[in-house]
N, C-alpha and C positions, 0 to 999 in steps of 0.2 A: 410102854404100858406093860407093867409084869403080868403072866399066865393069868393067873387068879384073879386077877379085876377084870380082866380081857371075859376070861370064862365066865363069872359071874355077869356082867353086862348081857353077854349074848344069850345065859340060860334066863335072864329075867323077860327076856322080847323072843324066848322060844314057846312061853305061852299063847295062843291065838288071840285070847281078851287082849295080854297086854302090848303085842303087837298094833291091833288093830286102834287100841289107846293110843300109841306113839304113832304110828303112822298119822294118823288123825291131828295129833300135835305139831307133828313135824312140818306138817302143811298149813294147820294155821299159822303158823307165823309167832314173830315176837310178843304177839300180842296174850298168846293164850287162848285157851279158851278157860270158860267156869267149868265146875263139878256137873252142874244141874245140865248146863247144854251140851255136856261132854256124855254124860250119863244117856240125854235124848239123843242125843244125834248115833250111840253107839246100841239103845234099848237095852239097854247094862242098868240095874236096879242100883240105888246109893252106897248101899252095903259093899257089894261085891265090887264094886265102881273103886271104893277105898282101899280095897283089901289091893287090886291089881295097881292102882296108884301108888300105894305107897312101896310095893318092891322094885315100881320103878325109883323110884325118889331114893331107894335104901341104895341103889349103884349109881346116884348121881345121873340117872338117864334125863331125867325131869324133873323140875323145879315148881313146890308151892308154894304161893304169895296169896297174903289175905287186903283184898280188898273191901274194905267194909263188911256188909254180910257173906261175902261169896269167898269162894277159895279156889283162884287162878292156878292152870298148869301150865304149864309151858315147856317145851322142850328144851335139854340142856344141849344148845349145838357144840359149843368147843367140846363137850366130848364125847358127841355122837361122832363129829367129824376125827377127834383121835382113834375112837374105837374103829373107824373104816380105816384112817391111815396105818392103824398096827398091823389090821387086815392084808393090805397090799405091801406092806413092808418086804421087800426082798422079792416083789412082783417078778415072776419073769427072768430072773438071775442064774438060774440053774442051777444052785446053792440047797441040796436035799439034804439039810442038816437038818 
C-alpha cells in the first residue's frame, strides 16, 4: 500500500466520531448496519452521521448499499485487514530504514 493511502486511511479513523463508526461496523458483521440504527446506537444526529460516513467511504474504509429505503454500511475488510498488514510489514526485522 503506498504512504499516502496508508496516511489517508488512518487520518480518516483519527477522528473519534469516525472511529467509534467503524469500530461499530467492524463488529457488525457483513451484514451492515442502516444509517438510522447506526446514527441511534452511536446518538450521532443524521447530518453529521453523513458527513463522518462518507470520509470513511472517500478511503474505501466502508462501503454504502441502498436497500430499498435505507442505506446500508458496512465495513470494507480486505482493506481494513491490508491497512493492518502494511502496518506490521517488516514487524520485528530490525530493518530502521
Amino acid at each position: 500500500m503506498d504512504i499516502e493511502t496508508a496516511a489517508a486511511r488512518l487520518a480518516a479513523l483519527g477522528n473519534p466520531t469516525r472511529l467509534r463508526i467503524y469500530r461499530l461496523l467492524v463488529t457488525a458483521g457483513d451484514g451492515g448496519l442502516a444509517m438510522g440504527h447506526l446514527g441511534d446506537r452511536l446518538g450521532v444526529p443524521g447530518s453529521t452521521l453523513s458527513h463522518h460516513c462518507r470520509a470513511l467511504v472517500l478511503v474505501d474504509l466502508i462501503r454504502q448499499d441502498r436497500a430499498g429505503t435505507s442505506l446500508i454500511c458496512r465495513a470494507n475488510y480486505p482493506v481494513m485487514q491490508g491497512l493492518i498488514a502494511d502496518l506490521a510489514a517488516g514487524c520485528c526485522s530490525g530493518d530502521a530504514a
